[in-house]
N, C-alpha and C positions, 0 to 999 in steps of 0.2 A: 807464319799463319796470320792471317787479316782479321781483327778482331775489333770490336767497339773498345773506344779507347775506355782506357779503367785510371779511375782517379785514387790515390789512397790516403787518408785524412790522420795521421797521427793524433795523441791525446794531449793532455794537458801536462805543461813538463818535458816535452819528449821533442825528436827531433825527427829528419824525415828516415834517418839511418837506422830508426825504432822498427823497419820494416824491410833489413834487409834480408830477413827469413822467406820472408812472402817472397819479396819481389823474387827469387830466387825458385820458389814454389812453382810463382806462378811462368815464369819463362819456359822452366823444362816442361811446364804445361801446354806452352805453344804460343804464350800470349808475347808478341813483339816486341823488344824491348822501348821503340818508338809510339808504344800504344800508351804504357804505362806513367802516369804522370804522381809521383810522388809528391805532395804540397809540405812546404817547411811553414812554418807560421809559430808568430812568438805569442806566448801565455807569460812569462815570467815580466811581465810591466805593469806597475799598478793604474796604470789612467787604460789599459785596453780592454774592452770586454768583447765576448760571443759575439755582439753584434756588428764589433768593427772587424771583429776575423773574419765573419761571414762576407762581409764587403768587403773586404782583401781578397777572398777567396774568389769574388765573384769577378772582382778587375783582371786575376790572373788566368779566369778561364776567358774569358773576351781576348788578353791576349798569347793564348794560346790556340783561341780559334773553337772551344768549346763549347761556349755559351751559343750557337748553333747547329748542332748537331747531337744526336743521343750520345750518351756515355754511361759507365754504372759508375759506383761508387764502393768503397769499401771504405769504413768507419771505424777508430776503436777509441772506446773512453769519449772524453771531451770531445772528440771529431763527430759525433752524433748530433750533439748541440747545434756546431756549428753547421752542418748541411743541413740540418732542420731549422734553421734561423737563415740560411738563404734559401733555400726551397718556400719557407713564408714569406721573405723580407714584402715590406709593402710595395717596391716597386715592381715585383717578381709576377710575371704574367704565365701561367698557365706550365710553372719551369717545372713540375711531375710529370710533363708530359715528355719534357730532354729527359728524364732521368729513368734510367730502365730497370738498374739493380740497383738494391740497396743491401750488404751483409755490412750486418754489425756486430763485429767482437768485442764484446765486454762493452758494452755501450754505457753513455752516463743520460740512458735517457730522463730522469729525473733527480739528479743531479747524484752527489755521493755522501756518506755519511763521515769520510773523511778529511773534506772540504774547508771544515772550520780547522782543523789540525795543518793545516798548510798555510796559515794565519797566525800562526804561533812561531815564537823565536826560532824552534827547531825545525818547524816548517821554512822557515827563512835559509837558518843555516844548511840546510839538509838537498832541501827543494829548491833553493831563490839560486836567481842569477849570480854567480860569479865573477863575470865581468867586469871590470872596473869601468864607474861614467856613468850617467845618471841614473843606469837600474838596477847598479851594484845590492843584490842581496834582496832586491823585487822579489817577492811573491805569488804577485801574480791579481792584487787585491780583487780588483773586479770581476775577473771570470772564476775566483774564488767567488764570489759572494753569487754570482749567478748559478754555480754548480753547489752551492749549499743545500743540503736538505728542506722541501719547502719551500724554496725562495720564491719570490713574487717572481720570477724571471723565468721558471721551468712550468710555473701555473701558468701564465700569459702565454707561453708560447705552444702549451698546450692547447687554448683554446684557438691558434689559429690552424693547427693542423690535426688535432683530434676532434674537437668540438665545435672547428666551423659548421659556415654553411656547405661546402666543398668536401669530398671526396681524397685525400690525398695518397690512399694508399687501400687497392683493391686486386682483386685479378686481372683485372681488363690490360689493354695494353695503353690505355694511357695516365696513366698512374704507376709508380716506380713495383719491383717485386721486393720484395722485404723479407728478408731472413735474421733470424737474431738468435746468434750463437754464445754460452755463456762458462767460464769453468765453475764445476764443481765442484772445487777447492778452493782455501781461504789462503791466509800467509804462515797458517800453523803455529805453534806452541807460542814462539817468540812474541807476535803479534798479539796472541793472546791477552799476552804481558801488559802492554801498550794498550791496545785498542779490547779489551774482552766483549761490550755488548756492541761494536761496531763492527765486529767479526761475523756476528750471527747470521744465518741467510743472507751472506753475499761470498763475491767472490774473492775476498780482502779487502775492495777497494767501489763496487756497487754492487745495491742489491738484485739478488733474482728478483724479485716482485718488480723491481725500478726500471728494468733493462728493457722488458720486452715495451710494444704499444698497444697493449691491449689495457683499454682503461675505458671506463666511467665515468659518469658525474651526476651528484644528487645536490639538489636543490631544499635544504632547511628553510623555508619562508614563515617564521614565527612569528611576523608583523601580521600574518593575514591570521582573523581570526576562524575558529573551527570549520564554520558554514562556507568559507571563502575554496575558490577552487585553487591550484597550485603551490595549496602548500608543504607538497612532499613531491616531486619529480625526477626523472629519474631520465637522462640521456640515453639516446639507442645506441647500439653498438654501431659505433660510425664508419669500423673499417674491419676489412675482412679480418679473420681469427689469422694472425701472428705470433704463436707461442714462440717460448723461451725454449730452445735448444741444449740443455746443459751437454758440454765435454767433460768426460775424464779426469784426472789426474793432473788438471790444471789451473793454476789461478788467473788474477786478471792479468798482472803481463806474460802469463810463460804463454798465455794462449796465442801471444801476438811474436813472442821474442820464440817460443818452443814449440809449436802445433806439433799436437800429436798425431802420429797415425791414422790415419783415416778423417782428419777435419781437411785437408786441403783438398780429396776428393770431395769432399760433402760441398765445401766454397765452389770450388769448381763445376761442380755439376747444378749448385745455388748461379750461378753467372750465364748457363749456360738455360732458364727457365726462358721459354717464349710462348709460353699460354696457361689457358687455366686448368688446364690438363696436365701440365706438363708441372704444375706448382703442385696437382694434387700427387702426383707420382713421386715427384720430389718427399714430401712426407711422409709417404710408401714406405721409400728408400731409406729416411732417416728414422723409422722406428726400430730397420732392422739394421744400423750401424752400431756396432761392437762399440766404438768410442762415444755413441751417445748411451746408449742401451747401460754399459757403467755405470755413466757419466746420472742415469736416472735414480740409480738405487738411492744413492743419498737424497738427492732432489726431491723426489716423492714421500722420503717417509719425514720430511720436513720441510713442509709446503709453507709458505708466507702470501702475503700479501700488506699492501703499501695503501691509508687512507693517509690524503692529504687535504688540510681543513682548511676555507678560508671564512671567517667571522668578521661582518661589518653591519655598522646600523644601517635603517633608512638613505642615509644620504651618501653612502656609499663610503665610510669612512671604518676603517679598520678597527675592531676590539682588540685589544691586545693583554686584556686580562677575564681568559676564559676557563672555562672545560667542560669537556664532553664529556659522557658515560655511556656507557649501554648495559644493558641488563636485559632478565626475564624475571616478570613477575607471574606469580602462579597463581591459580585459581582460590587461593586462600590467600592472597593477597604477600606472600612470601616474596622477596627480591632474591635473588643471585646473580652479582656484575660477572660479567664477561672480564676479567683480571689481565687478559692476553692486550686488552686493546688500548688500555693506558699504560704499559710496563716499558714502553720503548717510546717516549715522545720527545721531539727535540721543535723547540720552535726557534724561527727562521731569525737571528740573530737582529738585520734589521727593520724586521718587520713582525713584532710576534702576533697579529693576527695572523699568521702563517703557521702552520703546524703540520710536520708530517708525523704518523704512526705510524708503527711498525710491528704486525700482529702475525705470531706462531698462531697459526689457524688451528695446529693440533693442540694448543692450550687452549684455546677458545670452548671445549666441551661443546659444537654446535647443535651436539643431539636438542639440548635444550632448546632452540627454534626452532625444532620441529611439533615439539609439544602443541596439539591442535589449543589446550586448553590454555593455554599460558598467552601473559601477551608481550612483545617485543618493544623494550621502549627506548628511549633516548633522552636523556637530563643531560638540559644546558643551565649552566651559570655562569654568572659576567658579573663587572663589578667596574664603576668609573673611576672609584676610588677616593668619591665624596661621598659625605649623604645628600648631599645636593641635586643629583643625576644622578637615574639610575637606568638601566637597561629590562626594556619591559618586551616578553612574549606572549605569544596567546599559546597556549600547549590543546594536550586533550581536553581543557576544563580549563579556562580562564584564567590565569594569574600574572602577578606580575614579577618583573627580574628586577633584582637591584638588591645594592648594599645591605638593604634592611627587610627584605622577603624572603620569600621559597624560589627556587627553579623550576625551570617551564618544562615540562615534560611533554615528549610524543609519541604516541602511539602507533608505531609502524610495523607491526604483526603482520598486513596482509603484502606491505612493500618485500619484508626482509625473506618472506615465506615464499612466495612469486618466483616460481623457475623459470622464469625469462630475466627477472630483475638481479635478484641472487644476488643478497647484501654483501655476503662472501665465495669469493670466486680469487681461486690459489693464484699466483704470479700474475699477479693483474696490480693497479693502481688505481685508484677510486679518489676522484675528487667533491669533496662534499662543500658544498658552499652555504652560508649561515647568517641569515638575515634576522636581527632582532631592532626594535625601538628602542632610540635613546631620549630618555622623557624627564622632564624635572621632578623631584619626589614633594607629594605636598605633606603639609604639618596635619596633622589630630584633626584640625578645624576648616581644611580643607585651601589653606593658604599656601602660599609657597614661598620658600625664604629668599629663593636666586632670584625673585623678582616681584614685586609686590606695590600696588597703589596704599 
């Protein structure tokens, strides 16, 4: 059977043999053995990152005669990154329009919460090279630090394929079809042990909220004062609705080493989409599959979702000693924090203006934002960690940030309330970006100590 050739992208750690369930799936399916191009590629070196795999990647489709003609793709784990880091690369001209499918099992589309643990001695012994010769016992540092929770590396490459100016993923037929499939199982008890809050809403190894690309971005501009326009904004949804597929009875590798019953029809007939008719039917199909339909029960009665923060002053330079809040105050002027939204934060190891959250939406008590009377707020604090400099916003009502003040608060009642905007929306990822001033703090008499005639 003559079919577009299918490329298949192994993860991070893994080899091309990680897929010799598929490749086997996929033959008795009809797909030619001569079609199917398995890519090997090393993560265990500490000088390689995402971005040199993706140019590996792209040399060996040139010569294999790919980088000219359509192909799809299948992705799992770190193989996400890397096709979405050559489908941007900057030299790459128009290459969503080679690429026709795109299914991704257990994808790391923003990155994993297990990333820094494969950084650790037992990361090394457990995970690293074996090999003896100069990457005996490598890790893997760099596309460790790129697949970390947060990292400035899964933000960046967000903004060239979610929040460009470009389209990269739609119905139409020159943008790739996107399917993303996830298990809805963890590693179980054991794991527990080890990893207990990196467990939660994922599949052991990424989270649901992480996986899919449906995501946002809101813009905090707390340098512009009240009267100023742009200082709360909110990204359009840039690419068609992409939901999260949960399977069964699987975690994140058994869904690549084990597929269960009825996902290799679902991939199969996900490969086989040639319109936007034929994507809607497609999701038809997958509400009444037995292995997703399961695969929902858990999923839905424990919805998440992924904000990922980045905080810089004016000059474009990173905060790295922050924190956000959110809350509702009530018409008696009463507070109650939202507790869901700081219980899980991990900031980006080298870069802590980076922060992901990770928020049980069913702890969130969202009734509370719907309260017409109540209003929805947001408190930031920052700190330079002198008294010398301090970090100044304008909030609802003028004030300023720093060492030796109050925090800037804002009033985003009618943003978070807004069913188009929809501050919380389940297995999504939202990126908030956080503009404050960093200004010298003056003395009682209006002098200033860091610099003075």
């Amino acid at each position: 059977m003559a079919s577009t050739p299918l490329v298949l992208l192994h993860g991070y750690s893994a080899q091309a043999s990680s897929y010799d369930a598929w490749k086997s799936i996929l033959q008795k399916a009809g797909f030619s053995v001569q079609d199917i191009f398995i890519g090997n590629y090393v993560t265990l070196n500490n000088e390689i990152t995402v971005d040199d795999i993706a140019e590996g990647f792209d040399r060996s489709l040139r010569a294999k005669g790919l980088d000219k003609k359509p192909f799809d793709v299948v992705v799992h784990s770190t193989g996400m990154l890397v096709l979405r880091a050559w489908l941007t690369a900057p030299s790459a001209k128009d290459r969503q329009k080679l690429l026709k499918h795109l299914v991704a099992l257990a994808p790391a589309t923003f990155g994993s919460p297990v990333a820094t643990k494969g950084r650790s001695l037992l990361g090394r012994i457990f995970l690293g090279n074996k090999h003896l010769g100069p990457d005996f016992l490598n890790s893997g540092n760099l596309v460790l630090n790129n697949l970390e929770l947060g990292s400035s590396y899964t933000w960046y490459l967000a903004h060239r394929d979610l929040f460009g100016d470009k389209t990269f993923y739609d119905a139409g037929t020159d943008t790739p079809y996107v399917f993303v499939f996830d298990g809805a199982s963890d590693y179980g008890k054991l794991a527990e042990v080890f990893l207990p809050k990196d467990q939660l809403g994922t599949d052991g190894i990424v989270r649901w909220a992480g996986a899919p690309l449906n995501s946002r971005k809101i813009i905090l501009d707390l340098t512009r004062t009240p009267s100023d326009q742009g200082r709360l904004s909110w990204s359009p949804w840039t690419n068609i609705d992409i939901p999260l597929i949960p399977i069964a009875r699987v975690n994140h590798n058994q869904i690549l080493s084990e597929p269960p019953e009825g996902l290799p029809d679902l991939v199969i007939q996900a490969l086989r989409v040639a319109s936007s008719e034929d994507l809607k039917n497609f999701y038809v199909r997958v509400g009444n599959a037995p292995v997703v339909q399961q695969g929902h029960a858990k999923i839905d009665a424990d919805p998440w979702q992924q904000f990922i923060v980045h905080a810089v002053d004016e000059r474009g330079y990173g905060i790295n000693d922050y924190s956000i809040e959110l809350f509702v105050r009530d018409a008696n002027g009463d507070e109650t924090s939202i507790p869901a939204f700081e219980e899980d934060v991990h900031a980006y190891t080298l870069d802590k203006s980076f922060r992901s959250f990770h928020v049980r939406l069913k702890d969130a008590q969202l009734d509370r934002f719907r309260e017409p009377s109540s209003k929805v707020i947001v408190r930031v604090s920052a700190s330079t960690g002198t008294d010398l400099v301090g970090y100044q916003g304008f909030g609802t009502t003028v004030s300023q940030l720093g060492p030796t003040t109050g925090p800037v608060e804002l009033d985003i009642s009618g943003a978070a309330r807004d069913t188009d905007q929809k501050l919380f929306c389940p297995f999504t990822t939202t990126l908030i970006e956080m503009h404050l001033n960093r200004e010298p703090i003056p003395r009682a008499d209006g002098t200033y100590e860091i610099f003075g005639f």
